[in-house]
FIMINU-691964 format. One record per residue (C-alpha): residue number from 0; residue in one letter; x, y, z. Coordinates in pm, 1 decimal, decimal comma. Example, Ala and Ser with C-alpha at 12.3 -4.5 7.8 and 13.67 -1.06 7.14 Angstrom:
<sites>
+-----+-----+----------+----------+----------+
|   n | res |        x |        y |        z |
+-----+-----+----------+----------+----------+
|   0 |   a |   1230,0 |   -450,0 |    780,0 |
|   1 |   s |   1367,0 |   -106,0 |    714,0 |
+-----+-----+----------+----------+----------+
</sites>
This chain:
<sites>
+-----+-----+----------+----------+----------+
|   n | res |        x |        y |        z |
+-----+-----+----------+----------+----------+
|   0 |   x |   5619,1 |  -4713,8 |   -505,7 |
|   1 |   x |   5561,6 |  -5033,1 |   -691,0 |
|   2 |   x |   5294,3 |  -5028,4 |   -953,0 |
|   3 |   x |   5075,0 |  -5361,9 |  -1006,5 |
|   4 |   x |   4903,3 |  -5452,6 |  -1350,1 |
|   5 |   x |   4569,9 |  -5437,8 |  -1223,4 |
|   6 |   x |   4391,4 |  -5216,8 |   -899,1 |
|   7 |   x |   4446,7 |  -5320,7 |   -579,9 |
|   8 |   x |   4216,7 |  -5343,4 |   -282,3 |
|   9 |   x |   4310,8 |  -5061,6 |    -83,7 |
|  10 |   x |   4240,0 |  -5277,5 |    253,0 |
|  11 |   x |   4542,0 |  -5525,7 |    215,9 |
|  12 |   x |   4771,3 |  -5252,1 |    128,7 |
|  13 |   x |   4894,2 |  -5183,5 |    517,3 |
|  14 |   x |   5187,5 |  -5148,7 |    700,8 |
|  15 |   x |   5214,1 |  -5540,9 |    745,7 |
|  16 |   x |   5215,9 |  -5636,9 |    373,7 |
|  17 |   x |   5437,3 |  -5307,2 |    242,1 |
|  18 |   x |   5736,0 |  -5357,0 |    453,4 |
|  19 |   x |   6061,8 |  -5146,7 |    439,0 |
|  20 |   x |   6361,7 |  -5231,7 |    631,9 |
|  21 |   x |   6694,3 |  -4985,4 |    618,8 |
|  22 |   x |   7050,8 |  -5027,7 |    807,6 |
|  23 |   x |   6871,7 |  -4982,8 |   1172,8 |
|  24 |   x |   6586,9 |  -5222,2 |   1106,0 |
|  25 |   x |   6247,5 |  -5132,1 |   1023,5 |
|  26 |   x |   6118,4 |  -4791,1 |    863,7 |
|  27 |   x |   5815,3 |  -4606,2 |    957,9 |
|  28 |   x |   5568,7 |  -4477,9 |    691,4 |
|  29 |   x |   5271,9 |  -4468,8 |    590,1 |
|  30 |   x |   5067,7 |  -4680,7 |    285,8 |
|  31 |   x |   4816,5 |  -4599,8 |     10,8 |
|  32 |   x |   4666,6 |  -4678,3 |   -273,5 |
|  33 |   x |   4609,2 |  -4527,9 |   -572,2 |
|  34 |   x |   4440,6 |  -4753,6 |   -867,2 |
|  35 |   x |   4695,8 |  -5023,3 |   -905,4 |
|  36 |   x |   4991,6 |  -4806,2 |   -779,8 |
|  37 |   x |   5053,6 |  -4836,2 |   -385,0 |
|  38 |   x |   5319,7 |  -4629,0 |   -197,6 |
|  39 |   x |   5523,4 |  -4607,8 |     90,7 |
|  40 |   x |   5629,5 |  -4281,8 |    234,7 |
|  41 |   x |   5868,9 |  -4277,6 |    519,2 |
|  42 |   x |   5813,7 |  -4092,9 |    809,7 |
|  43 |   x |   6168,8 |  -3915,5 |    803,1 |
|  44 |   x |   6415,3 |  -3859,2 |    518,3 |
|  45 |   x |   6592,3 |  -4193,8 |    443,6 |
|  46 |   x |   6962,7 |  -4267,8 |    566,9 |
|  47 |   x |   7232,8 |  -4118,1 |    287,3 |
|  48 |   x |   7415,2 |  -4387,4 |    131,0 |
|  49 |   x |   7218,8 |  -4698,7 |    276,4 |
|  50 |   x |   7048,5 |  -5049,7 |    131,3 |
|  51 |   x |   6723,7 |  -5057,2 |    161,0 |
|  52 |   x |   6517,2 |  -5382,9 |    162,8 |
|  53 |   x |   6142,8 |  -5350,5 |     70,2 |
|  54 |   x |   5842,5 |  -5641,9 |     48,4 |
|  55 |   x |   5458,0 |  -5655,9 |    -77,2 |
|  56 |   x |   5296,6 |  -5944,4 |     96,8 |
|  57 |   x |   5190,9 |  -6210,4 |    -95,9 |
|  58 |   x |   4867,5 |  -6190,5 |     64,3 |
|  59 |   x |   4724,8 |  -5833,2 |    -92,5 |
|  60 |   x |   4480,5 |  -5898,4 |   -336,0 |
|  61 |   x |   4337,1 |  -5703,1 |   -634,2 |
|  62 |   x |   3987,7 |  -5555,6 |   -570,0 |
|  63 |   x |   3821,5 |  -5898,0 |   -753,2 |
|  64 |   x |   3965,9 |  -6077,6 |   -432,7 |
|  65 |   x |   4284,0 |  -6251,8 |   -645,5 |
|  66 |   x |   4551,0 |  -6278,7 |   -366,9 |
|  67 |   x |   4917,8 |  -6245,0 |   -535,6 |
|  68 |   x |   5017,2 |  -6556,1 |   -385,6 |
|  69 |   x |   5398,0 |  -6492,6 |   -385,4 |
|  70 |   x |   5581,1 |  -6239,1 |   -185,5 |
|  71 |   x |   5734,0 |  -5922,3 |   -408,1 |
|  72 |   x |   6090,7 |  -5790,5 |   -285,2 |
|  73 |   x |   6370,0 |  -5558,7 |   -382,2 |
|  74 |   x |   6600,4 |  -5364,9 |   -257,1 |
|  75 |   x |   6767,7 |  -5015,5 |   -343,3 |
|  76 |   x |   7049,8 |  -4789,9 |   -240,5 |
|  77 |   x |   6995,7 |  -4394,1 |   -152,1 |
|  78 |   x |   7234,5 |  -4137,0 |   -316,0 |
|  79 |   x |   7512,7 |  -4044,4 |    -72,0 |
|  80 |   x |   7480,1 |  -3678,0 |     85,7 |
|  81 |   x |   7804,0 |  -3473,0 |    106,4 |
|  82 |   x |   7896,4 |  -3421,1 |    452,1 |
|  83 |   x |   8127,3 |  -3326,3 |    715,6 |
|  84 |   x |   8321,4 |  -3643,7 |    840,5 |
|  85 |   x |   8614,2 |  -3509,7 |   1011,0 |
|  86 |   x |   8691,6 |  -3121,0 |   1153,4 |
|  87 |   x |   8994,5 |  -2930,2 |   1287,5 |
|  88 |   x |   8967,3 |  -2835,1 |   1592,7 |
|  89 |   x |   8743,9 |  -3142,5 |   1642,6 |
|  90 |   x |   8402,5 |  -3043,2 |   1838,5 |
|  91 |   x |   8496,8 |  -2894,2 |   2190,1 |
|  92 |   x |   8847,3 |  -2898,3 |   2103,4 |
|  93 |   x |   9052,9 |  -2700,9 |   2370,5 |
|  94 |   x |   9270,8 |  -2514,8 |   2301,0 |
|  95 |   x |   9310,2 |  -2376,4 |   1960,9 |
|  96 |   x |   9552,8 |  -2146,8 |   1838,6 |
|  97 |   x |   9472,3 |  -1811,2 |   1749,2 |
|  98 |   x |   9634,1 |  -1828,1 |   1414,5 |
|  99 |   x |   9490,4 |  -2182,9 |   1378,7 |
| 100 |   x |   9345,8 |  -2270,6 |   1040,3 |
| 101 |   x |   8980,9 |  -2437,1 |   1080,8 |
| 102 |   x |   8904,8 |  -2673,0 |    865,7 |
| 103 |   x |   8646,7 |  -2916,3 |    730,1 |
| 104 |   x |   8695,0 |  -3260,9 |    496,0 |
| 105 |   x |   8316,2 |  -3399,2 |    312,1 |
| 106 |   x |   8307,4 |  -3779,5 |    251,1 |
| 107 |   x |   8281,9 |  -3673,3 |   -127,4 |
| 108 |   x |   8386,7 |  -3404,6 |   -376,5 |
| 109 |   x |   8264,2 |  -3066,8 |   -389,2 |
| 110 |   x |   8173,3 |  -2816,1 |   -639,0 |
| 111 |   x |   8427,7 |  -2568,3 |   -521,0 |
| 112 |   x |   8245,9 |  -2259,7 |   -632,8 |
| 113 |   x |   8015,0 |  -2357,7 |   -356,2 |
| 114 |   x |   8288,0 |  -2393,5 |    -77,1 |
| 115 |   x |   8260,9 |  -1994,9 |     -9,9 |
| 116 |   x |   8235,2 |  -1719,3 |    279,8 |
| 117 |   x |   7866,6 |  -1767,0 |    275,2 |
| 118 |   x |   7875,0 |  -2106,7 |    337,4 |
| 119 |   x |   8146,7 |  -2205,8 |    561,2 |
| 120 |   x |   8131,9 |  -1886,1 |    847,3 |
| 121 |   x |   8295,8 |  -1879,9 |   1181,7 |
| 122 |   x |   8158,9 |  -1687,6 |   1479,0 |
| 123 |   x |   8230,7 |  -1514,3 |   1800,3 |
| 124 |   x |   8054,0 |  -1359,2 |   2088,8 |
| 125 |   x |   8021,3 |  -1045,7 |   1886,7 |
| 126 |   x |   7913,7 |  -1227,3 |   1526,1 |
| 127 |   x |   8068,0 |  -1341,2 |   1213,4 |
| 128 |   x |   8474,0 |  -1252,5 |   1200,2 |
| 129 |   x |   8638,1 |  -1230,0 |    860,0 |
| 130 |   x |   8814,6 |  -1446,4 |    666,7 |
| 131 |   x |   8882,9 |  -1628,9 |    336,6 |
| 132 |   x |   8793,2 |  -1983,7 |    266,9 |
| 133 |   x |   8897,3 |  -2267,4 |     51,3 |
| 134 |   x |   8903,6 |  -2605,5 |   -100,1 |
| 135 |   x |   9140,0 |  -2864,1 |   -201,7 |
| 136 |   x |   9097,0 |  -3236,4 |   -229,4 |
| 137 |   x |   8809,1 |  -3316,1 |     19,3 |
| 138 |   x |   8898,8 |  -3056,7 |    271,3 |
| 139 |   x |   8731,9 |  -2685,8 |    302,6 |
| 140 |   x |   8972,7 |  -2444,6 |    497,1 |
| 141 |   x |   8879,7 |  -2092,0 |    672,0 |
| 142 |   x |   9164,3 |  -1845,3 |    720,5 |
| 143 |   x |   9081,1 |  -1573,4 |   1001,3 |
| 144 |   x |   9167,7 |  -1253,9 |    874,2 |
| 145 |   x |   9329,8 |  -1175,2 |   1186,5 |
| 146 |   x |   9441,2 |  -1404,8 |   1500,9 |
| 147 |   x |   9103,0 |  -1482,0 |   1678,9 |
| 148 |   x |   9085,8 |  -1382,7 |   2077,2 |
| 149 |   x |   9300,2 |  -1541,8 |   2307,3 |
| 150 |   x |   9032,1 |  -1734,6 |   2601,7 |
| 151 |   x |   8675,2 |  -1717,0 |   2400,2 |
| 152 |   x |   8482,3 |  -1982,3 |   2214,6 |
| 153 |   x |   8425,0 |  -1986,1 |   1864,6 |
| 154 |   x |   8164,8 |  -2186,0 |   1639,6 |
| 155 |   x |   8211,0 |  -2297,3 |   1283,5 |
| 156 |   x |   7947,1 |  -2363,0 |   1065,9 |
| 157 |   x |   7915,4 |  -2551,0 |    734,0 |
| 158 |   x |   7525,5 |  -2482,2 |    576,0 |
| 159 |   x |   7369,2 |  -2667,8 |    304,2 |
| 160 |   x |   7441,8 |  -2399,9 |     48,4 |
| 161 |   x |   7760,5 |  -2609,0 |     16,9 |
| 162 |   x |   7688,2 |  -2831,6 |   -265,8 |
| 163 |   x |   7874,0 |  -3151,7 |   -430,9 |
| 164 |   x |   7957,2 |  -3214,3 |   -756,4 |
| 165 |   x |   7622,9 |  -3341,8 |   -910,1 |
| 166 |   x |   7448,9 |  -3025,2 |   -659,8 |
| 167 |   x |   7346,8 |  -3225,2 |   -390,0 |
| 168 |   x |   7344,4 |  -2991,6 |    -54,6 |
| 169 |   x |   7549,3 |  -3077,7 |    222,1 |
| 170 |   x |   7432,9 |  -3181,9 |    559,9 |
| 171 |   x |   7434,2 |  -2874,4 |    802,1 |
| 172 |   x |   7704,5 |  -2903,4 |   1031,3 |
| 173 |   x |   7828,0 |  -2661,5 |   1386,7 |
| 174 |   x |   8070,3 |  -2706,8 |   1639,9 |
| 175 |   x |   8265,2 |  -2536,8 |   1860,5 |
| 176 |   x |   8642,8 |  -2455,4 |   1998,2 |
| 177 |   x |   8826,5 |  -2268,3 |   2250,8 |
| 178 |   x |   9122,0 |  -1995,2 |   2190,8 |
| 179 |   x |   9418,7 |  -1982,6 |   2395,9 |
| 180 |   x |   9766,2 |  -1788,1 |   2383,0 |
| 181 |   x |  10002,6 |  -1927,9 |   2123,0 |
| 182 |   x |  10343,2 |  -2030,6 |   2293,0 |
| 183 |   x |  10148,6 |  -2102,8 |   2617,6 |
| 184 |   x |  10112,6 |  -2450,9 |   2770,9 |
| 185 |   x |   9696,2 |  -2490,9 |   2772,1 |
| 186 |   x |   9604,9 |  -2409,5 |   3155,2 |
| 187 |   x |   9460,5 |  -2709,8 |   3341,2 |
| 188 |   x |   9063,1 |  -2762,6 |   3394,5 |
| 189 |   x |   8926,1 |  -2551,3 |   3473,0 |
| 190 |   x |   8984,7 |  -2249,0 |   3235,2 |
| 191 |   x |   8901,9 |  -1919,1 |   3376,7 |
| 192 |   x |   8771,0 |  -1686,9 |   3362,7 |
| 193 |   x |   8512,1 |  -1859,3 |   3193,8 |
| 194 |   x |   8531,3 |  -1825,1 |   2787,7 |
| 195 |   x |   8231,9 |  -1522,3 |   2675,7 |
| 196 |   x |   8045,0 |  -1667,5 |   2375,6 |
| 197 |   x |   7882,1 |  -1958,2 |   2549,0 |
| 198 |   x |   7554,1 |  -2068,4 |   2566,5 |
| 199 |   x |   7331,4 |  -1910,7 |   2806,4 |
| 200 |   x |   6982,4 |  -1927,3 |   2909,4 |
| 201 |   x |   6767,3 |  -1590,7 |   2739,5 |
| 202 |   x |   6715,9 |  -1281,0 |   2947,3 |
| 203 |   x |   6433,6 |  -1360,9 |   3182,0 |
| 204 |   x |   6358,5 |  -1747,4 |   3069,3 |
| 205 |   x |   6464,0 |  -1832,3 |   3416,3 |
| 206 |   x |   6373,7 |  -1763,4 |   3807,3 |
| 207 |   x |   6448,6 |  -1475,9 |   3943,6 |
| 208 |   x |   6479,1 |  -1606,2 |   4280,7 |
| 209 |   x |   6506,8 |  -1971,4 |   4451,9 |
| 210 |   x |   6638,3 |  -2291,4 |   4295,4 |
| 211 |   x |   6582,7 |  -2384,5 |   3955,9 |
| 212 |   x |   6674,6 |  -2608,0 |   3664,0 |
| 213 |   x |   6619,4 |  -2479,6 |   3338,4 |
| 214 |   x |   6678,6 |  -2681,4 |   3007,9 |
| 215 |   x |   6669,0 |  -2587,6 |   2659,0 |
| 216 |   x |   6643,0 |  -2836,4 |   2404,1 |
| 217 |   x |   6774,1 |  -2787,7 |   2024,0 |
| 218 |   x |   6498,6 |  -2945,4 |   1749,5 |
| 219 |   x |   6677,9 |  -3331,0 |   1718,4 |
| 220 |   x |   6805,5 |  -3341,5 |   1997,7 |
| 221 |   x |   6734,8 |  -3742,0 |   2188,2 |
| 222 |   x |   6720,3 |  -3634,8 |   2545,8 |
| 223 |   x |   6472,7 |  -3341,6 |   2526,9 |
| 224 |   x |   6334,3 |  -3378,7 |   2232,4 |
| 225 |   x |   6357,2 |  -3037,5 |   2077,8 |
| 226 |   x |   6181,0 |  -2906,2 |   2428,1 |
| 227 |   x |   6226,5 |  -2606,0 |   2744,2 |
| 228 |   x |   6133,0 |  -2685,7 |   3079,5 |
| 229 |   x |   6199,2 |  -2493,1 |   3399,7 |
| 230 |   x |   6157,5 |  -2710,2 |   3724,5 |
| 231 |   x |   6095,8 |  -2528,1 |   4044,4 |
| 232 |   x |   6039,7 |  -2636,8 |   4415,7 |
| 233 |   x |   5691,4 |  -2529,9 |   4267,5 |
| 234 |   x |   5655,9 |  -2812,3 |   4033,3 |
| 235 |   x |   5906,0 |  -3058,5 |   4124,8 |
| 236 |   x |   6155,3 |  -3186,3 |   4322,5 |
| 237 |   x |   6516,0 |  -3075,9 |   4333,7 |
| 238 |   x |   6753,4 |  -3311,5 |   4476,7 |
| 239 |   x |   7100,5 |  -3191,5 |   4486,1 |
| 240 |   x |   7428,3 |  -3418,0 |   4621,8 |
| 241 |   x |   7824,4 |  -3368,7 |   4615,7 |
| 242 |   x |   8091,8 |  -3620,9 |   4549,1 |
| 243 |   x |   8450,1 |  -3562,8 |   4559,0 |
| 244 |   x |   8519,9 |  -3347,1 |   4248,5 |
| 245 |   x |   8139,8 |  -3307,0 |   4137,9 |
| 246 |   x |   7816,7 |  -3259,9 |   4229,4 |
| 247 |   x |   7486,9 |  -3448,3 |   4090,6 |
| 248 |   x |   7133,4 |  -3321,1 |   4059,1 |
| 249 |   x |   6781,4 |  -3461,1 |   4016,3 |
| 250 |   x |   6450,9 |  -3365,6 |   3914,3 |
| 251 |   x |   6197,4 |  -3575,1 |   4028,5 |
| 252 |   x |   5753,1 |  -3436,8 |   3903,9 |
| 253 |   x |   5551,6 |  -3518,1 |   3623,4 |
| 254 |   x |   5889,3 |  -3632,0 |   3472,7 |
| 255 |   x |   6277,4 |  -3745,8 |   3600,2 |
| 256 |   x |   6595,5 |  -3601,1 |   3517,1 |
| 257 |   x |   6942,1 |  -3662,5 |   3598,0 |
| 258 |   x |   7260,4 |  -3491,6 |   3571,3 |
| 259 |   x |   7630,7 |  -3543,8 |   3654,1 |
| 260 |   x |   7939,5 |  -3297,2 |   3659,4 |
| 261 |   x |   8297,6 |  -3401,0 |   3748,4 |
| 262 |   x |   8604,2 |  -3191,2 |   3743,8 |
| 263 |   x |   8972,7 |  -3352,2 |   3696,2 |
| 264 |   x |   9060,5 |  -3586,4 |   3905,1 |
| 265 |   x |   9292,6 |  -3345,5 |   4071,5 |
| 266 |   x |   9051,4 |  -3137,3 |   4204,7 |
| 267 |   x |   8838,5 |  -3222,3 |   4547,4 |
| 268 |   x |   8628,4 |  -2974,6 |   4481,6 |
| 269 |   x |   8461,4 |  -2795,1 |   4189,4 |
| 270 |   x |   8601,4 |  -2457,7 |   4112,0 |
| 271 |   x |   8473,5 |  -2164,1 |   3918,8 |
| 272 |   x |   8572,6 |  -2196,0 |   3542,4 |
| 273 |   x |   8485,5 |  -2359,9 |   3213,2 |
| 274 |   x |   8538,6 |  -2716,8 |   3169,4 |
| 275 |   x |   8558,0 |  -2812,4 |   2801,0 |
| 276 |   x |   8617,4 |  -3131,6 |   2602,8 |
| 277 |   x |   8404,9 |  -3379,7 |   2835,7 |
| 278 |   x |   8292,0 |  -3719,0 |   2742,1 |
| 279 |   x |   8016,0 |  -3894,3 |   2941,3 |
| 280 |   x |   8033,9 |  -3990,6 |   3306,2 |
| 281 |   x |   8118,2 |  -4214,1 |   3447,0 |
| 282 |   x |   8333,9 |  -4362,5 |   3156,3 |
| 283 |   x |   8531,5 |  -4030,4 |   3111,2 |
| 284 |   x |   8887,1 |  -3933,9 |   3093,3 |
| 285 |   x |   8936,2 |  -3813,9 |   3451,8 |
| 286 |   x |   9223,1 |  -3621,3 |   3376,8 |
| 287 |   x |   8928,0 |  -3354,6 |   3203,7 |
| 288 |   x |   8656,5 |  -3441,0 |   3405,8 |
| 289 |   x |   8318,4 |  -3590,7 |   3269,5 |
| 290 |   x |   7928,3 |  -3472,8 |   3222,4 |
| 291 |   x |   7595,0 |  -3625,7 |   3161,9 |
| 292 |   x |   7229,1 |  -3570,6 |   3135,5 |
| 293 |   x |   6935,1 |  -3756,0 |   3097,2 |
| 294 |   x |   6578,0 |  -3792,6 |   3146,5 |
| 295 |   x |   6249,8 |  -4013,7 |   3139,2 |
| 296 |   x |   6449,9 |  -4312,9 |   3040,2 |
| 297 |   x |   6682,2 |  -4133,7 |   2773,2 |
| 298 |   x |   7031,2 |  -4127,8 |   2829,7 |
| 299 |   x |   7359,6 |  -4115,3 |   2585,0 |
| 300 |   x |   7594,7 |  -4361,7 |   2482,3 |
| 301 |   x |   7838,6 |  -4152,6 |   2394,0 |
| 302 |   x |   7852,0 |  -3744,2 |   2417,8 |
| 303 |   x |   8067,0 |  -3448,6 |   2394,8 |
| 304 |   x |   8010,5 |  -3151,6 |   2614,4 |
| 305 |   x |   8125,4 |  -2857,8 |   2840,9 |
| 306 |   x |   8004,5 |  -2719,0 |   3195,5 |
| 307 |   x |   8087,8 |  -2397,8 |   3312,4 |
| 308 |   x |   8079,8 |  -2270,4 |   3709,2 |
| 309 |   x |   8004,7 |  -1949,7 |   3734,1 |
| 310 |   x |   7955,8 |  -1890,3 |   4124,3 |
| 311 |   x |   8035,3 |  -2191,2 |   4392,4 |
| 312 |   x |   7994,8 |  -2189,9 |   4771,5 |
| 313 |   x |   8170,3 |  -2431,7 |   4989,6 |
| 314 |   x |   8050,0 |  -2353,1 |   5386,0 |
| 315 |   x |   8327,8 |  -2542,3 |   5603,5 |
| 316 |   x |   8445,9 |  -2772,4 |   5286,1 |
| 317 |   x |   8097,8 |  -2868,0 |   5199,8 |
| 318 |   x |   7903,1 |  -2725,8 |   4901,3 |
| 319 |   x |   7652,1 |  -2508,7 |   4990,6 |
| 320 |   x |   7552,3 |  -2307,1 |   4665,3 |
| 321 |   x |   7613,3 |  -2332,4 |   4311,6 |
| 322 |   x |   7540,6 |  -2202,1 |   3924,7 |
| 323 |   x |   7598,0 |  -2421,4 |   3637,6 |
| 324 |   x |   7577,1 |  -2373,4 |   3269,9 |
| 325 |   x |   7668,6 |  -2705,6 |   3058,8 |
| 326 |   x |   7569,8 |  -2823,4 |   2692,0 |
| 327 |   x |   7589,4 |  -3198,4 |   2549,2 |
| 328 |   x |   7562,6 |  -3359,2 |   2255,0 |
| 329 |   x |   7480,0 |  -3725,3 |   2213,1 |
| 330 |   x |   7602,6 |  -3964,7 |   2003,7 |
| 331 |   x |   7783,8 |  -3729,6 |   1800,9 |
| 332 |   x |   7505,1 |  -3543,0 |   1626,5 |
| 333 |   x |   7426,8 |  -3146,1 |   1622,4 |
| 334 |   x |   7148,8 |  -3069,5 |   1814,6 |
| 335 |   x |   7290,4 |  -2999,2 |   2190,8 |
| 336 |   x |   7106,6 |  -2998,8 |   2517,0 |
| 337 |   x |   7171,0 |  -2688,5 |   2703,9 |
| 338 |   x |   7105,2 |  -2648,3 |   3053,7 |
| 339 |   x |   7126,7 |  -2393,7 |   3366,5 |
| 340 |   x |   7113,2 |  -2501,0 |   3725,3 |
| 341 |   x |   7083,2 |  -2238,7 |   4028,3 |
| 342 |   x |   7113,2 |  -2387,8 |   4382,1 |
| 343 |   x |   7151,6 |  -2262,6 |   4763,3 |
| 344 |   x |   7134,5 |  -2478,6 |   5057,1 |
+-----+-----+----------+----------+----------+
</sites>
């Protein structure tokens, strides 16, 4: 808000003379006028922690047609929001121990009566499992009550009830990890059988015959913005090819999507099993293999992700049929792109 010391014309109050520019360039808003008070109201929840540079126009005049003649600007800084920074297991992170200790460090001190059961939970395929949490330094711990389950995927989950030191919430935060034996060597991609607690499409969201690809879209998420779609020989094309390793798809209708999923580099062919800790193909570590989605011109830079094959069918070494689950996130944010592909020559 800045406040004038007489009213303004409401007309050259717009969002070319009351300007507000942030760490990644411009802000969106919108501008009014109230008297001789005009505001700015961003379209989303300012960056945490950030300089902000904002500007009045020295051509906005009061309602007696005075222009100001000189250009008004200042700048602020926005209170820093606990959050998560760093996690053990890191997102994806395969394998994990069952008597690991997961584990959370904020970019800022906590009010440790907040750093509680309620607010820091881990879960399984069957719900919440027990345990006891704490806090020292900048680092929130959770203690299984008993050694989690050798070969399933777990998700830990910080809310906002967690709170620094002047009560400012914390950012929600999620990821998830993968179990395996302790005083085993981690078995190679891919991991079967495939892990239970993954993501799966809902009981009857998808086809119950023919070939289909089905994506679910978490609110936030870049590439499908929050969205479901199911694509069908009905509505679209499906284009399927194989590469050494992998296999690609394509949806080609009223909109295009992409995808991309590579095994190790050890494998000519895809096998059934879960594939975890993936970056983005093609710049992946091909010792784990690599994934990617993306549609109507939105891609990621970077991503973390898994793919799971639950049925493939190679015909005389050529691929012939296959069902895919997989889930990315981009650029390392929360929301994740889930998606389900069902194909038969």
């Amino acid at each position: 808000m800045v406040t004038f010391n007489k009213p303004i014309d409401p007309h050259t109050i717009t969002n070319s003379t009351f300007t507000l520019y942030g760490p990644d360039g411009p802000v969106t808003g919108t501008v009014s006028v109230n008297g001789a008070t005009a505001t700015f109201t961003p379209s989303a929840p300012l960056a945490s922690d950030s300089w902000y540079y904002a500007t009045i126009s020295g051509s906005v005049r009061d309602v007696s047609g005075n222009v100001l003649g000189s250009g008004y600007p200042w700048n602020f800084k926005t209170k820093m929001v606990p959050k998560v920074v760093t996690t053990n297991p890191t997102p994806y992170s395969y394998p994990f121990a069952l008597n690991g200790v997961i584990a959370a460090t904020f970019n800022t001190a906590l009010d440790a009566s907040t750093v509680n059961v309620n607010n820091f939970k881990v879960s399984g395929p069957s719900g919440p499992i027990a345990g006891t949490v704490g806090y020292s330094g900048l680092t929130a711990t959770f203690t299984p009550t008993v050694p989690l389950t050798v070969n399933t995927v777990y998700r830990a989950s910080i809310t906002s009830g967690v709170k620094d030191l002047s009560g400012e919430a914390a950012t929600d935060r999620s990821w998830t990890f993968q179990t395996f034996a302790p005083g085993t060597a981690a078995t190679p991609q891919p991991f079967t059988p495939v892990p239970l607690g993954l993501w799966q499409p809902p009981a009857g969201a998808t086809p119950s015959s023919g070939n289909y690809v089905y994506l679910q879209s978490d609110v936030g998420d870049y590439i499908g913005g929050g969205q479901t779609y199911t694509f069908t020989p009905l509505n679209a094309q499906l284009f399927f090819s194989t590469n050494s390793g992998g296999v690609s798809f394509s949806v080609t209708g009223n909109s295009y999507w992409s995808g991309a999923f590579f095994g190790p580099s050890t494998l000519s062919q895809l096998q059934v099993g879960y594939y975890s800790g993936l970056t983005r193909w093609p710049f992946h570590n091909p010792v784990l293999g690599g994934l990617s989605w993306s549609g109507d011109g939105r891609g990621c830079n970077t991503l973390l992700g898994w793919f799971a094959v639950d049925n493939v069918i190679y015909t005389n070494g050529i691929l012939t049929g296959i069902d895919l689950r997989f889930e990315q996130q981009c650029e390392g944010g929360q929301a994740a792109l889930h998606g389900a592909v069902h194909w038969r020559q």
